[in-house]
N, C-alpha and C positions, 0 to 999 in steps of 0.2 A: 349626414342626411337627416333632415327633420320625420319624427312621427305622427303622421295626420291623420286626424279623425274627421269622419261624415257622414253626417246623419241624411237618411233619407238619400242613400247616394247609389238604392239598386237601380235605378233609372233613371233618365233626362238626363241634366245639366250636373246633378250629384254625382252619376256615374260617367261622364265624362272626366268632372275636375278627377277625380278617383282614378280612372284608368291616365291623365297626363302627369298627374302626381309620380303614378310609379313607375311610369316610363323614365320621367327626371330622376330616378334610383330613391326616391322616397318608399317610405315604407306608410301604408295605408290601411286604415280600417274602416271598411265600409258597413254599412246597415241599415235594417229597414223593419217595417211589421210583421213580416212573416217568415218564416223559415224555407220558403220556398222560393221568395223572391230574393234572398241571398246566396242560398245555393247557385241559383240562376246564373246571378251577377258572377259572381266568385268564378264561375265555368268562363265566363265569357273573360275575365282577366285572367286568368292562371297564365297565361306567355306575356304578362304584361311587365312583372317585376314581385315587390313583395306587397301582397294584400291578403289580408285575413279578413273576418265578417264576422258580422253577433247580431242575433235580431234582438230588436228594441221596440217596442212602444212610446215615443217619446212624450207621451201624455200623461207615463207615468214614470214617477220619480225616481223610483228605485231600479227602474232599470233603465234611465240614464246613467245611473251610477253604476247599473253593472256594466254599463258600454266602458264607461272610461276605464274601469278596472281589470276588464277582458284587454283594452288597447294598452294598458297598462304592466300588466301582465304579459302580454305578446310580445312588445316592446321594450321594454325598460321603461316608457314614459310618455308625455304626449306632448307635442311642442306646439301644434295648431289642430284647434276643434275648429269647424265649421257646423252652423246648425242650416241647412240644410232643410231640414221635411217640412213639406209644405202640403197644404191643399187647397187648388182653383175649382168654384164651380160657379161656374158665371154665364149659364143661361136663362136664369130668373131673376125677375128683379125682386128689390129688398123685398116687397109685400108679397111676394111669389113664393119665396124659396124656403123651403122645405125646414124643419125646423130641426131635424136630424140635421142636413148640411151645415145649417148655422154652428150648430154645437162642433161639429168635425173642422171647419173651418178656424174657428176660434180657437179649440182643443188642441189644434195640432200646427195651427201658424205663432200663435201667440202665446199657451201655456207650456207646448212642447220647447219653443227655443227658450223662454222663460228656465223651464227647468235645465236646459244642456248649459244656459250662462252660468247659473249658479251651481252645475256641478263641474265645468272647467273651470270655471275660477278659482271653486277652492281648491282644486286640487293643483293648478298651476302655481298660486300665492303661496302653495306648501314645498313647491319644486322651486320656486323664485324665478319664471320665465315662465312665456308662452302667449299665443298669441289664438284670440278670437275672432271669429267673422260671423255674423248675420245675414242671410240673406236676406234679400229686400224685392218688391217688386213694385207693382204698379200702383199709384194710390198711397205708396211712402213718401212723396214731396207733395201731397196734396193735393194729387189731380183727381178727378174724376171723372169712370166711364162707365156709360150704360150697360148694367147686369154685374157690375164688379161692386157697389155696393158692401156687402160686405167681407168680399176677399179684400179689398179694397184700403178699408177698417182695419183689418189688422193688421196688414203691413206698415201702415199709418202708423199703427199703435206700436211697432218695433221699430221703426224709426225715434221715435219718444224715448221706448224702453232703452234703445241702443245708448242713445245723446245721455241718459243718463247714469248708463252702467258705466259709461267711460269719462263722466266726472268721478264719478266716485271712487274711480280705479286710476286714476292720474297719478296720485304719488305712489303707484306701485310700479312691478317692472313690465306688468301685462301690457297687451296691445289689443286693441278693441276697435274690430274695423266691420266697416260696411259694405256688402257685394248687392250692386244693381247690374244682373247678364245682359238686362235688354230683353226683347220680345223673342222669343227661345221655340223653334217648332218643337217639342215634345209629344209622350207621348199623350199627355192627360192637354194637350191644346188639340189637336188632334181627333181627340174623345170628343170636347164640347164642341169645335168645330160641324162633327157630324149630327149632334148632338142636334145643333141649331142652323143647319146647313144652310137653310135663308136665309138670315141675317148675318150668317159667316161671307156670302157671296155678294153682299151688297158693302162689305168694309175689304173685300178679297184685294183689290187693287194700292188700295194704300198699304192696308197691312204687307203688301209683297215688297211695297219698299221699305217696310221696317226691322221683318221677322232674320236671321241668321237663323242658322243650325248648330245642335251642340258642338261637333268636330269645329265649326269656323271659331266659336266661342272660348272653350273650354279652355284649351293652349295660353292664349291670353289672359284668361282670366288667376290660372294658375301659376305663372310666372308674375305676376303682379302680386298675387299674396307673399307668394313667397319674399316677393322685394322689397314687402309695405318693412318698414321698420321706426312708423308714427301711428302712435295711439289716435283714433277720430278719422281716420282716411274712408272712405266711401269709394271702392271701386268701379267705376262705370264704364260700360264698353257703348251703350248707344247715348251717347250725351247730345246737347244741343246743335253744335256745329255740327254734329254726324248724322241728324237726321235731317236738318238743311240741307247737307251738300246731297242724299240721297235725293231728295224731293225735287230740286234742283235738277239733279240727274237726268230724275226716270222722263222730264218733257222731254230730256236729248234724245237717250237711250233709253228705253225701256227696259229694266232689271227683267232676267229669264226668273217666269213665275218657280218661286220655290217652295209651292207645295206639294207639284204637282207627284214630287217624288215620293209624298209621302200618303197620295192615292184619294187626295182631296181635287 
C-alpha cells in the first residue's frame, strides 16, 4: 500500500481524494494552515483507515519540509505527494481585487506547490521512486473567464511549471503528473457564489450542467493516480466529449439542479 501525501487536503476535493485513498487501505497524510482545521479533518476520517495530519503553511519552505519528514517519519516514506492547496477568489476583476488577495493567490497556488515540487523531489530521487501531482484548474490550458483573471494566471503558470519539472525529471524514476477535477462544488465555490450571488444566478444554468460534487469526483480521480505509471499524464475528469454530451443532454433532460443541496 502506497504512502500519500496532501496538501491542503482538510477540505473540498483534497479531503476527499484523502478520505478514498484510505478507504483503498493506503496510508495518508493530510494537512493544512491551521491546527484546527486538521484536528477537524482527522475527526472526520478516523473510521476511514490510516490518516495522520501536520499543519503546514505551504508558502513556506521549511515547513514543507517538515510535512514530508512528519509523513516521513509516520510512514517509513512517501510514495505520492499531491500539492493540492489552493486559493479561488474570483469575484473581482483584475483592476478590482484586492491586492492582499493577489499576494495569497499567487503565494499559495504558485510558490506554495513550487516549494512541495522541490521538497518531494528530493526526497523521492534520494528514496529512487515516487510519484508527483499538481493540481490544476481553470485557466491552465488557456482559457479565460470573467473574475478569474488572476486565479486564472496561476494555474497557467503550473501548467508551464509542471511541462517543465517533468522534462527535467524524465531520466529519473519519478513520475510527474497533472490533476484537472473539473468544476468541483466546494466549500470556497460556495463562499464566492454567495459572495456574488447575482452574477452567480445569471451563469447558475450552465454551470449546473457542468459542476459534480467531491463524492462523484474523488473516487475517480484517486484510482487514476494510483494507475498513472507515465511521467507527463494530465488527469481529467470533465474533458471535451464530457461536457458536449452534458450540453447535449440537458435540451433532452434537464440535469436535477445541484446546488441546491448545498443551500444556494
Amino acid at each position: 500500500m502506497a504512502s500519500i501525501v496532501i496538501t491542503g487536503s482538510t477540505k473540498g476535493i483534497g479531503f476527499g481524494l484523502a478520505r478514498e485513498f484510505a478507504r483503498l487501505g493506503h496510508k495518508v497524510m493530510i494537512s493544512g494552515s491551521s491546527d484546527a482545521s486538521v484536528e477537524t479533518a482527522l475527526a472526520s476520517l478516523q473510521d476511514e483507515g490510516t490518516v495522520a495530519g501536520h499543519t503546514a503553511n505551504v508558502r513556506e519552505a521549511d515547513q514543507v519540509q517538515a510535512l514530508w519528514d512528519a509523513a516521513e517519519a509516520k510512514f517509513g516514506s512517501v510514495d505520492i505527494w499531491i500539492n493540492n492547496a489552493g486559493l479561488a477568489r474570483t469575484v473581482w476583476s483584475i483592476v478590482d481585487t484586492p491586492s492582499a488577495e493577489i499576494q495569497n493567490m499567487v503565494t499559495t497556488n504558485m510558490l506554495g506547490t513550487i516549494n512541495g515540487c522541490q521538497v518531494a523531489a528530493k526526497g523521492m530521487l534520494k528514496n529512487g521512486q515516487g510519484k508527483i501531482f499538481n493540481m490544476l484548474g481553470g485557466g491552465s490550458d488557456g482559457e479565460t473567464f470573467p473574475c478569474m483573471g488572476v486565479y486564472g494566471s496561476t494555474k497557467r503558470g503550473l501548467d508551464y511549471f509542471t511541462n517543465a519539472l517533468i522534462k527535467e525529471l524524465k531520466d529519473s524514476p519519478l513520475i510527474i503528473g497533472k490533476i484537472r477535477p473539473g468544476m468541483i462544488i466546494t466549500e470556497g465555490v460556495v463562499r464566492e457564489a454567495r459572495a456574488d450571488f447575482e452574477n452567480f444566478q445569471k451563469s447558475r444554468k450552465i454551470m449546473n450542467n457542468l459542476v459534480d460534487t467531491v463524492d462523484t469526483v474523488s473516487p475517480w480521480l484517486a484510482k487514476e493516480v494510483l494507475a498513472t505509471e507515465k511521467s507527463g499524464r494530465k488527469i481529467r475528469w470533465l474533458n471535451g466529449s464530457k461536457i458536449a454530451g452534458r450540453m447535449l443532454m440537458s435540451k433532452i433532460k434537464p440535469r436535477p439542479d445541484q446546488f441546491e443541496a448545498f443551500g444556494l
